[in-house]
PLY file of the C-alpha trace (Angstrom):
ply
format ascii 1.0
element vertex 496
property float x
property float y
property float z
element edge 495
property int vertex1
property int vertex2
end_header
42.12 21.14 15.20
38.98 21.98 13.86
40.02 20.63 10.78
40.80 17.26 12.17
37.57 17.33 14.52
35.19 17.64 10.85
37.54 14.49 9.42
36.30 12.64 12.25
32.84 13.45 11.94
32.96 12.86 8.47
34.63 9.50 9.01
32.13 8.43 11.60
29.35 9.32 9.28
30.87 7.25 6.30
31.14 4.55 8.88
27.61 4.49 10.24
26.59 4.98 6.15
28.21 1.72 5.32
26.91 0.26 8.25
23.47 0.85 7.74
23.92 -0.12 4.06
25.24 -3.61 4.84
22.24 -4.01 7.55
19.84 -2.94 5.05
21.61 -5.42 2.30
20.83 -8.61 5.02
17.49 -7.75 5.43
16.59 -7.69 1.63
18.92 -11.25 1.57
15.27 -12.83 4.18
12.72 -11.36 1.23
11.83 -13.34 -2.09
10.01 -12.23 -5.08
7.78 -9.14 -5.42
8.33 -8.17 -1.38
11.98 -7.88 -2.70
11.62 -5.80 -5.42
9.73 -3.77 -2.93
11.09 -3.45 -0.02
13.96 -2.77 -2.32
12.46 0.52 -3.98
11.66 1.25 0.01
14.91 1.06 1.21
16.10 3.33 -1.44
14.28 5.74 -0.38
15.20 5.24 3.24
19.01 5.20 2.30
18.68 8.87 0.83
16.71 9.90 4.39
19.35 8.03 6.07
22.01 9.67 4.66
20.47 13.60 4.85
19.94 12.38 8.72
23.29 12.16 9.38
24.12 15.31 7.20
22.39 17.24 9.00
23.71 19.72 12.40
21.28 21.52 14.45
18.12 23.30 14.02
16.84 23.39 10.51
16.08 26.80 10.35
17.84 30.12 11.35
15.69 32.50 13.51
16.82 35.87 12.36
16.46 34.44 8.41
12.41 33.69 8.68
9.99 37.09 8.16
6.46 36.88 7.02
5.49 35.80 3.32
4.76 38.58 1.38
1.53 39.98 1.10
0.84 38.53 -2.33
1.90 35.38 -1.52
-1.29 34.33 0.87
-4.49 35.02 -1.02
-7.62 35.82 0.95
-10.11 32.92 -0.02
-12.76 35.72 -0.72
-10.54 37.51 -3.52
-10.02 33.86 -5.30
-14.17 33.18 -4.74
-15.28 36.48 -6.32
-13.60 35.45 -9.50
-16.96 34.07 -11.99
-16.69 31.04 -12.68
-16.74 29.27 -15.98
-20.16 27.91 -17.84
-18.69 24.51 -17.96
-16.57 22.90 -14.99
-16.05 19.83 -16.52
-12.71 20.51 -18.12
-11.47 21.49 -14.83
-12.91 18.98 -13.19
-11.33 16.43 -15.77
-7.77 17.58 -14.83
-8.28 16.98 -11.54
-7.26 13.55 -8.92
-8.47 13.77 -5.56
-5.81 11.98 -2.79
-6.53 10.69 0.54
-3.92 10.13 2.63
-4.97 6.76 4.51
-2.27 5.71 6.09
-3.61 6.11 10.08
-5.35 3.23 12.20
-7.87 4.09 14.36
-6.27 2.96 17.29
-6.32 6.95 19.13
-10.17 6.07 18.94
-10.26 2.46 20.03
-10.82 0.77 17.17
-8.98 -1.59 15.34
-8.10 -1.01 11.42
-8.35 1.72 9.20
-9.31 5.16 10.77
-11.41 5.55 7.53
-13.55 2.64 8.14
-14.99 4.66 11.19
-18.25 6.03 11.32
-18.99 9.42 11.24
-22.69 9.99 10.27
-25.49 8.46 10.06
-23.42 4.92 9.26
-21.18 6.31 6.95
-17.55 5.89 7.06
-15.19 8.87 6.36
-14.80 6.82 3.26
-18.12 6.01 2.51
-18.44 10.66 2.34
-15.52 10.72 0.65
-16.75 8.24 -1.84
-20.26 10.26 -2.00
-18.27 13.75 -2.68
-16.63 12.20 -5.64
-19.59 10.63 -7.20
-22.09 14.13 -6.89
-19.14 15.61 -8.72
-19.06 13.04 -11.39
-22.90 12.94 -11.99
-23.57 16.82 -11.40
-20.59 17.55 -14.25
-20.68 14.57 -15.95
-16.61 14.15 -15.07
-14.69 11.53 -14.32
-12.72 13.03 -11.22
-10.71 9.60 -9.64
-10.09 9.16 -5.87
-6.45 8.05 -5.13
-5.83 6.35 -1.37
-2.62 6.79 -0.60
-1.94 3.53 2.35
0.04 2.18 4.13
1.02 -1.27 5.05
-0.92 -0.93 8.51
-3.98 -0.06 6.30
-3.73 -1.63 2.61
-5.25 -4.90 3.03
-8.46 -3.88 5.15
-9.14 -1.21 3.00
-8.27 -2.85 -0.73
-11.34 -5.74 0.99
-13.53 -3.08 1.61
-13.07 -0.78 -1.68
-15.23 -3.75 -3.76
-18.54 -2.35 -2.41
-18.29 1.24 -4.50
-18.09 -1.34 -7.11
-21.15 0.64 -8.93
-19.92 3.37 -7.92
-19.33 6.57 -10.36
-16.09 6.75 -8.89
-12.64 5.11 -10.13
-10.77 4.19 -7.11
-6.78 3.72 -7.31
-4.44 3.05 -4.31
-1.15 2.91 -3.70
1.41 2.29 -0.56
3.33 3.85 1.55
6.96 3.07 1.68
7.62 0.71 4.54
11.18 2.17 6.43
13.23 0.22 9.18
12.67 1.74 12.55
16.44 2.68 13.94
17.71 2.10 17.30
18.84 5.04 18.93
21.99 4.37 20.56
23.29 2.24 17.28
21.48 4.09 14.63
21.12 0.55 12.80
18.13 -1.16 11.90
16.15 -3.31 14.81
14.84 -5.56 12.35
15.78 -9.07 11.90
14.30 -9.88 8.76
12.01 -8.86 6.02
8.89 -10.21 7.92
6.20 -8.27 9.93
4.89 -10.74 12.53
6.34 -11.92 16.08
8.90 -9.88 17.15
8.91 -7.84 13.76
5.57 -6.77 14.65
6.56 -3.13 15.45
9.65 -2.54 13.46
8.49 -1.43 10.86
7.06 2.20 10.19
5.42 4.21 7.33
7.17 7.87 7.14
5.09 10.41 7.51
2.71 12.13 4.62
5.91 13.40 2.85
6.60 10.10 1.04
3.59 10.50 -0.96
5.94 12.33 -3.48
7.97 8.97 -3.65
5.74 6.73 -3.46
3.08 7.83 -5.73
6.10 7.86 -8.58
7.55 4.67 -7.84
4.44 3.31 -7.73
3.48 3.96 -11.94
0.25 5.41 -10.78
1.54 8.94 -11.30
2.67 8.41 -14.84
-0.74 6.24 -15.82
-2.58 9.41 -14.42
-1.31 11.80 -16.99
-1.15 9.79 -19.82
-4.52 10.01 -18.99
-4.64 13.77 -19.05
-4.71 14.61 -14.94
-2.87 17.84 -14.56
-3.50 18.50 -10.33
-3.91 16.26 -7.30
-6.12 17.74 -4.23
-4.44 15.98 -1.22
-5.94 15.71 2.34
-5.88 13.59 5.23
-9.25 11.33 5.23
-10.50 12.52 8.79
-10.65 15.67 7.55
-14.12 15.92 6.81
-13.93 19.71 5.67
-11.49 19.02 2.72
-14.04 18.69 0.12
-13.00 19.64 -3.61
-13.59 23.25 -4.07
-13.99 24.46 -7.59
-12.93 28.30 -6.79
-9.70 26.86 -6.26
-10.00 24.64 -8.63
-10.49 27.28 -11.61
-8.04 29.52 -10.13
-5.26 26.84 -10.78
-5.57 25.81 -13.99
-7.04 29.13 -15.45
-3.64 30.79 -14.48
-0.91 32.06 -17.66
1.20 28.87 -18.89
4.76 31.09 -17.76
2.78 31.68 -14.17
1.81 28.20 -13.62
1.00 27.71 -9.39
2.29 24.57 -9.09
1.49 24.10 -5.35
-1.53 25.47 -3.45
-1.44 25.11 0.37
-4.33 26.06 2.00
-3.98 27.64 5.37
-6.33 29.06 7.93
-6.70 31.88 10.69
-4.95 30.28 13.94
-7.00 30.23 17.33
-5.42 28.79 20.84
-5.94 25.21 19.54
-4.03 25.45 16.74
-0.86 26.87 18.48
1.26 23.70 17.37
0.33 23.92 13.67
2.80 24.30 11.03
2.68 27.73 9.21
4.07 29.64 6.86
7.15 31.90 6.22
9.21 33.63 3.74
12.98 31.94 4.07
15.54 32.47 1.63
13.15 34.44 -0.72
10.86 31.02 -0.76
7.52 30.15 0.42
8.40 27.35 3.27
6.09 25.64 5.86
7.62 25.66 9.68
6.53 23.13 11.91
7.26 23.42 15.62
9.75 20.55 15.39
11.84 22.75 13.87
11.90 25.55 15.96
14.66 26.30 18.51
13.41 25.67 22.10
13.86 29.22 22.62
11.57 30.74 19.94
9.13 28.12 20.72
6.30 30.24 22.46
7.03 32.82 19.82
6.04 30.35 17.30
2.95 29.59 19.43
1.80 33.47 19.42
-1.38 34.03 17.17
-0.16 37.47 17.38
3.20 36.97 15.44
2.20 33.45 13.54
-1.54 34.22 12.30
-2.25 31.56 10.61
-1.38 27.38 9.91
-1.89 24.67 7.42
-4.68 22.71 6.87
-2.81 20.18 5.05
-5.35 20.34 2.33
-2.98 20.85 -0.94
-3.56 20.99 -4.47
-0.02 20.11 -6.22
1.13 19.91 -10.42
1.14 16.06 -11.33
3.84 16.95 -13.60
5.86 19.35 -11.58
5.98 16.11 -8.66
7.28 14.22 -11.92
9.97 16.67 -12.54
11.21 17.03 -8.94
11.41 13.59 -8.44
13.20 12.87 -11.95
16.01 15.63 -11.11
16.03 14.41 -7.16
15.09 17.90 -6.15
12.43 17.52 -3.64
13.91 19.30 -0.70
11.57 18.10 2.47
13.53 18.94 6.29
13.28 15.61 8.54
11.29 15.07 11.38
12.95 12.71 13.94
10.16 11.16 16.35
11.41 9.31 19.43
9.25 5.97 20.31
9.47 3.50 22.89
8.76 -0.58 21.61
6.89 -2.50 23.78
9.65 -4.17 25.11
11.52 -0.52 26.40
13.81 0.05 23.31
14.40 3.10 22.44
13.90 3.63 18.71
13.62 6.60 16.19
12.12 6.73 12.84
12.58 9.26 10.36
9.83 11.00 8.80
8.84 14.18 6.18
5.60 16.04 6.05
4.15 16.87 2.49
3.64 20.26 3.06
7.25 20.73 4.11
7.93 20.49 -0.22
6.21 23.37 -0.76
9.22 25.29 -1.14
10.40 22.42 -4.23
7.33 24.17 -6.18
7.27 27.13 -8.33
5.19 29.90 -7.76
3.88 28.39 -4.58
0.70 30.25 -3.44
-0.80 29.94 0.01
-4.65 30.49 0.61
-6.12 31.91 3.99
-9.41 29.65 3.39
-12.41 29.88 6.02
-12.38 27.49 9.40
-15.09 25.36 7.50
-12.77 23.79 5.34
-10.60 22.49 8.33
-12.94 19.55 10.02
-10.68 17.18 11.66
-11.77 14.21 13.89
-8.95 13.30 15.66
-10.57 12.46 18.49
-14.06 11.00 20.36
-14.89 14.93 21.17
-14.49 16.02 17.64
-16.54 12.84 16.96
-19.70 13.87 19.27
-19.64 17.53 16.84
-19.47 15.92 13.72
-22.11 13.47 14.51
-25.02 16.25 16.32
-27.01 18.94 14.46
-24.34 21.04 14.48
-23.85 19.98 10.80
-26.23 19.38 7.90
-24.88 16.17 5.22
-25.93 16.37 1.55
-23.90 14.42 -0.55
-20.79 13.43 1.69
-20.50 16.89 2.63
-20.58 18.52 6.00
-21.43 22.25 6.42
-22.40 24.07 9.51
-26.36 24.25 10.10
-28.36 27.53 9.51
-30.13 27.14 12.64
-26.37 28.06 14.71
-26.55 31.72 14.60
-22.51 32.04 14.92
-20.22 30.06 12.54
-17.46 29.02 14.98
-17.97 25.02 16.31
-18.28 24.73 20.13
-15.35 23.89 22.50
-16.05 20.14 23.59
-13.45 18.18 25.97
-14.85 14.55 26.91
-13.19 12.65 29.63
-11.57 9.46 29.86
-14.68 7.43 29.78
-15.58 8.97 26.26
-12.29 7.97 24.71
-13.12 5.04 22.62
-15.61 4.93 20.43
-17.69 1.74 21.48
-17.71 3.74 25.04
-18.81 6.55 23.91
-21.61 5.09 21.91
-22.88 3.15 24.95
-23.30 6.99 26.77
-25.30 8.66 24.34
-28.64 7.36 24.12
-28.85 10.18 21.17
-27.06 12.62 20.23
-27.58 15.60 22.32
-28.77 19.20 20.63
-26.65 21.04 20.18
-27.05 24.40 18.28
-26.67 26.93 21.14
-23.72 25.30 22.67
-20.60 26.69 23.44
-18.52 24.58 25.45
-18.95 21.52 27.04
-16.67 19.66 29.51
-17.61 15.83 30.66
-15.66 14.30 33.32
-16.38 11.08 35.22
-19.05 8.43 34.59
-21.76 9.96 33.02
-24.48 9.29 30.45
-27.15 11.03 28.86
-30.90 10.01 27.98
-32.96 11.05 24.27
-33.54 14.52 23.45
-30.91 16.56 25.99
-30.38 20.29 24.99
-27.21 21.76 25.19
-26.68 25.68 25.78
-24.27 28.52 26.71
-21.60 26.63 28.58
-22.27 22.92 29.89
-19.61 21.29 32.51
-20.57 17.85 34.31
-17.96 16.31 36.52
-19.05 13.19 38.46
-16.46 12.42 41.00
-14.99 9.21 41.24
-17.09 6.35 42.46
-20.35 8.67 41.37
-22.23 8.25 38.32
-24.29 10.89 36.58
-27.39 9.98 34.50
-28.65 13.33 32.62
-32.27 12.73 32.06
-34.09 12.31 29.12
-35.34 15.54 27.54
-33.23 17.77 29.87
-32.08 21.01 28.84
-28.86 22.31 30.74
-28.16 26.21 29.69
-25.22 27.48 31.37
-25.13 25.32 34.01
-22.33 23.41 36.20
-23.66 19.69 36.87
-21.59 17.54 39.78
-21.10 14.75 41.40
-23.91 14.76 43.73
-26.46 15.51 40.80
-26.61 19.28 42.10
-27.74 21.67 39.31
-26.31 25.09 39.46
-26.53 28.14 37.66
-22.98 29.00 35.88
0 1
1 2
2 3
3 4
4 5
5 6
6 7
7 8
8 9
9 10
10 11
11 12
12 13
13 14
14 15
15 16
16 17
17 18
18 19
19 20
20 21
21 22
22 23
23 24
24 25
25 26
26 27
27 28
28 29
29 30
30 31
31 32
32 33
33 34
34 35
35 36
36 37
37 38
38 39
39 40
40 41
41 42
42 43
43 44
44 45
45 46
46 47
47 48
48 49
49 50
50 51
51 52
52 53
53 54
54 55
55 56
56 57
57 58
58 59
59 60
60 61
61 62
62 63
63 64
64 65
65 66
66 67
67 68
68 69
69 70
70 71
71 72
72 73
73 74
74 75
75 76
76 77
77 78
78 79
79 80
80 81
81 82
82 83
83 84
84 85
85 86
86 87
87 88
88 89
89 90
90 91
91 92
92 93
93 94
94 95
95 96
96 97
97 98
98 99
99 100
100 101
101 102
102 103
103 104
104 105
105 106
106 107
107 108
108 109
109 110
110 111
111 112
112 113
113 114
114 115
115 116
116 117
117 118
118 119
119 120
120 121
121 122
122 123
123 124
124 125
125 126
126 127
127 128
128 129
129 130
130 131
131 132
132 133
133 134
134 135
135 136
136 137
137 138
138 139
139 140
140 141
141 142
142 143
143 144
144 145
145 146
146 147
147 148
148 149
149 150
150 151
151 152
152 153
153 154
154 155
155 156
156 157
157 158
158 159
159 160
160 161
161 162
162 163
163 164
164 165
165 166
166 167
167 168
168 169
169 170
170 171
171 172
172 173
173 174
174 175
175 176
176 177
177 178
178 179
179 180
180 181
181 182
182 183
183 184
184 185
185 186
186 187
187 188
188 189
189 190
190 191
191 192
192 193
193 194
194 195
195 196
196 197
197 198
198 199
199 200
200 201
201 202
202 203
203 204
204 205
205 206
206 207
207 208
208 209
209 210
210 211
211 212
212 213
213 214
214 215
215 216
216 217
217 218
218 219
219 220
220 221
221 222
222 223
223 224
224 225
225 226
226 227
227 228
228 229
229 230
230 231
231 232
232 233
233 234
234 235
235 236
236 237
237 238
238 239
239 240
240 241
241 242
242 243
243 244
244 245
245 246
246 247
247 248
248 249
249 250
250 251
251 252
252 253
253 254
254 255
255 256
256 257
257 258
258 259
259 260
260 261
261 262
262 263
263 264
264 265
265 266
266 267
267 268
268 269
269 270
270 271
271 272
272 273
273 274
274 275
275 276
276 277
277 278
278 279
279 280
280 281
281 282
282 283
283 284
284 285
285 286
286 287
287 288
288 289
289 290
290 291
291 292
292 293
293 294
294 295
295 296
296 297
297 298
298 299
299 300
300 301
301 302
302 303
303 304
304 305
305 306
306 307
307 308
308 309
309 310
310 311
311 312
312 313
313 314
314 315
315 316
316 317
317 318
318 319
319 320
320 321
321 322
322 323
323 324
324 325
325 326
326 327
327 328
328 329
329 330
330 331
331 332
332 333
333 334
334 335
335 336
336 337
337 338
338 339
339 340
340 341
341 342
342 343
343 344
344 345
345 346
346 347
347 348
348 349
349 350
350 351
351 352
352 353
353 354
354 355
355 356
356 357
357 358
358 359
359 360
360 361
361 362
362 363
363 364
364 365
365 366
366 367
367 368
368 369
369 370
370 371
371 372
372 373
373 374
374 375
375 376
376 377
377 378
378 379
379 380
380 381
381 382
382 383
383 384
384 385
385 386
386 387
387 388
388 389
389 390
390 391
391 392
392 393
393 394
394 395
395 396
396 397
397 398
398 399
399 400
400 401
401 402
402 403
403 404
404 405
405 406
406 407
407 408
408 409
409 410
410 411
411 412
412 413
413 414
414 415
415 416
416 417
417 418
418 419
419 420
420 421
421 422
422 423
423 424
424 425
425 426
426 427
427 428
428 429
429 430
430 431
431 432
432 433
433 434
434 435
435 436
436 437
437 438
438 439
439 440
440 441
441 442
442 443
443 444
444 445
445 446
446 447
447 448
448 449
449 450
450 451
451 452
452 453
453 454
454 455
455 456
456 457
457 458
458 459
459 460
460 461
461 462
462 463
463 464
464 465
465 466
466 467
467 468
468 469
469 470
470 471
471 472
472 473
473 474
474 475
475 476
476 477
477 478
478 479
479 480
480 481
481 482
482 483
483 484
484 485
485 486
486 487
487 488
488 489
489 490
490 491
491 492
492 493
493 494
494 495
């Protein structure tokens, strides 16, 4: 019986296989030229997904198989920083490709195109600092350290316009795209595309999956092989918004001073988990390997054990420094082993879609002698959001050449709590309520609910919560300076 019952399944998956195949096969039939030979390399790619996807029964991971890594296996930043440093960087520095992943729109903001054509400071774009970063490198060392962009199709075209003004630049600037994979209906598990194209109703069938298809993508693309011909040896990959993920030469040296036997080929760099990192990936020891869990993959009953910081201590920053030529290897011998994420969406029109996705962390345990590093908080800057937008942006942070670090003046080193209401959420709104940037050195946490704006000069201290109530409006007064205090709806100030 049970026998029979795995036949079936078997038979059903063959089915679906071929099914998907011959979908796939009339959707290259609407493309011509280059998009073919494209879109054909993409749906490759999405064929081998395809197929693990229906390989695959049940959670991903087995409880009672995960302990913690070993004790050698995460390095304290500190031990990897005390090592000297060599009288001349620019060897290093030489072997070295920094990647942006730059695939996001900045729609979670408001804004329309590329989330890295935001900006973040004083005019410049999370782009424009990445683009600074680079070039004080290149003078400073006299290097030539490349930035790779990494887009997608949502992002390619305003960004490839935009990339002609570091022109004169000491920067070389590559990109390359995404793979572009069929969203999947979820009753049918067949394509909802009609054709090759990506306007009318085609607008939203289409999806770019996930971070992990860098691996992929980066080959297929020649870019990989051009970059060690040239003599690149590491990529340090980030996500743009991350405005901590600058290139850090301890780590740097570290990697490419190690024994030729002992190689690291894969550096993830991981820091100390607080309550608003509970849903971060992190990482375990699982079948004597280094492998990053995210909470997709955890069994709704372990779920809240995976959110302890007791038990979990730490998560990944996504900032990753990887072997050009091991990525070359694995993808030669088809050996990049990434688990899939299946995210649910909703089209406009109510149909219920998935797409299938991988996270490049998740290859970590492709790589030999993976290392993880517990870095500090200061290398994990993320601006997801308008709130994280408002730190960034005040005098919480100093900028000297694209880089962000935490002012001297703030006598504590963690960032304040900030939670901006619905009225702060996109960014043209949110400019409209600051008249400047508000001071704020001595703050703690701040909550802002309702309408409310605030004049030149405010202070910010201790703990700051203004709720107007709906229908009220709060104006906080230029030059005011709130220190612990609860502000509401009727303009009462009280002590907190």
């Amino acid at each position: 019986m049970v026998a029979r019952m795995a036949q079936f399944q078997e038979e059903m998956r063959q089915q679906l296989e071929t099914s998907m195949h011959a979908e796939l096969d009339k959707l290259l039939d609407t493309a011509t030229g280059v998009d073919k030979e494209v879109s054909k390399k993409d749906f490759d790619g999405f064929k081998k997904l395809f197929h693990r996807f229906l390989q695959v029964k049940g959670p991903s991971v087995d409880w009672p198989k995960i302990h913690r890594p070993p004790e050698d296996s995460i390095q304290p930043y500190d031990k990897i920083a005390a090592l000297p440093l060599p009288d001349s960087l620019a060897d290093s520095l030489n072997k070295l490709v920094v990647v942006k992943l730059n695939g996001g729109l900045g729609t979670s903001m408001g804004c329309k195109g590329p989330k890295s054509l935001i900006s973040v400071r004083n005019e410049n774009t999370f782009l424009d600092l990445t683009v600074q970063q680079i070039e004080h490198l290149n003078k400073k060392y006299n290097t030539d350290v490349p930035l790779v962009l990494m887009n997608s199709f949502n992002t390619d075209e305003d960004t490839k316009k935009i990339l002609q003004k570091y022109t004169h630049h000491r920067v070389k600037i590559h990109t390359f795209n995404q793979s572009r994979y069929p969203r999947i209906n979820k009753e049918s598990l067949l394509p909802v595309a009609t054709d090759i194209g990506m306007t009318g109703e085609n607008a939203d069938v289409w999806y770019p999956p996930g971070h992990g298809d860098i691996y992929a993508s980066f080959y297929n693309s020649g870019l990989l092989d051009q970059l060690i011909t040239e003599g690149k040896e590491y990529i340090f990959v980030s996500n743009i918004d991350n405005l901590g993920a600058t290139v850090d030469l301890n780590i740097l040296h570290h990697l490419v001073s190690q024994p030729n036997g002992k190689r690291c080929e894969f550096i993830m760099e991981v820091t100390d988990k607080t309550r608003a990192d509970v849903k971060g990936g992190t990482l375990i020891q699982y079948d004597n390997k280094l492998r990053l869990l995210e909470i997709a993959q955890v069994p709704k009953a372990h779920v809240d054990e995976f959110k302890s910081v007791t038990k979990f201590k730490i998560f990944n920053t996504n900032n990753l420094w990887i072997s050009l030529g091991a990525i070359k290897r694995l993808q030669e011998q088809n050996a990049m082993d990434m688990e899939i994420i299946v995210n649910p969406k909703t089209l406009d029109g109510g149909q219920n879609v998935i797409q299938l996705e991988t996270a490049v962390g998740a290859a970590i345990k492709s790589f030999d002698n993976a290392l993880g590093i517990n870095v500090p908080r200061s290398r994990f800057l993320p601006v997801k959001t308008v709130s994280d937008l408002l730190l960034v942006m005040s005098n919480l942070y100093s900028l000297e050449a694209g880089s962000l670090t935490m002012s001297q003046k703030r006598e504590f080193p963690t960032t304040p709590h900030v939670k901006l209401g619905s009225s702060f959420t996109k960014v043209q709104e949110y400019q409209t309520r600051f008249e400047s940037i508000p001071d704020m050195l001595e703050l703690d946490h701040l909550t802002v609910s309702g309408d409310v704006t605030f004049g030149k000069q405010v202070s910010l201290k201790g703990t700051v919560i203004i709720i107007a109530n709906h229908g009220d409006r709060i104006d906080i007064p230029a030059g005011t300076i709130l220190e612990n205090k609860i502000v509401s709806g009727n303009l009462r100030i009280l002590d907190h």
